[in-house]
C-alpha positions, 0 to 999 in steps of 0.5 A: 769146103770149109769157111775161114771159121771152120778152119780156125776151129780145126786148126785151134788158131783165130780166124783173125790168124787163119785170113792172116795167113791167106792175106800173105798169100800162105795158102796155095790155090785158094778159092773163094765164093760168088761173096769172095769168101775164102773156100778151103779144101782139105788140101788147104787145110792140110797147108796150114796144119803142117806147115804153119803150125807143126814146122814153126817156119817164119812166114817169109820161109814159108812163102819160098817153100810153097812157091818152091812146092808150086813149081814141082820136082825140080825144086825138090833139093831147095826144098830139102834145104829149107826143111833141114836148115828149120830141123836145125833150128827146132833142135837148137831150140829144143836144147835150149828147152832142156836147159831151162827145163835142167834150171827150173828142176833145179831150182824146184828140188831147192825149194822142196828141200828148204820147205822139208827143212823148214818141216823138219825142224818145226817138228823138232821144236814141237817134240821138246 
């Protein structure tokens, strides 16, 4: 079992974020101690490493996933649903990513040639 601090170590979030997370009720099956300490088990972990941090799925998405996941097999479409629908929106994020990332390339290979300039001609004002 791991405490909320422990959790929060492995899972690089704040232990502020992880009760965060248990207190929407993000975590399925989660047990506590005899001084209501929240208990995490691998499977606990496991939760919250993939699917609050790998699929960047908002929090209400998240809470129809696992109840969706609770209720077994036959909600196996629904859930396919949802995870194709966050694939499409990763991928249109990941669009516009590459357009910034296009933009600042562009911008970043305009400064190195005005400083080059810059360069070029000092060192020709030097030679006369």
């Amino acid at each position: 079992m791991y405490t909320v601090k422990e959790v929060a170590a492995l899972l690089q979030l704040t232990e502020h974020t992880v009760r965060y997370y248990t207190d929407k009720g993000l975590v399925p099956r989660l047990k506590r101690d005899h001084r209501n300490n929240r208990q995490f088990n691998q499977a606990s972990v496991n939760w919250l490493l993939c699917h609050l941090r790998h699929c960047g799925m908002p929090i209400e998405n998240i809470k129809t996933y696992i109840s969706l996941c609770l209720e077994g097999d036959a909600t196996a479409e629904e859930r396919y649903k949802i995870m194709r629908k966050q694939q499409a929106a990763a991928l249109a994020q990941l669009a516009e990513a590459k357009q910034r990332a296009a933009y600042i390339e562009g911008k970043a290979n305009h400064y190195f040639n005005l400083i080059h300039d810059m360069n070029s001609d000092a060192h020709r004002k030097g030679d006369q």
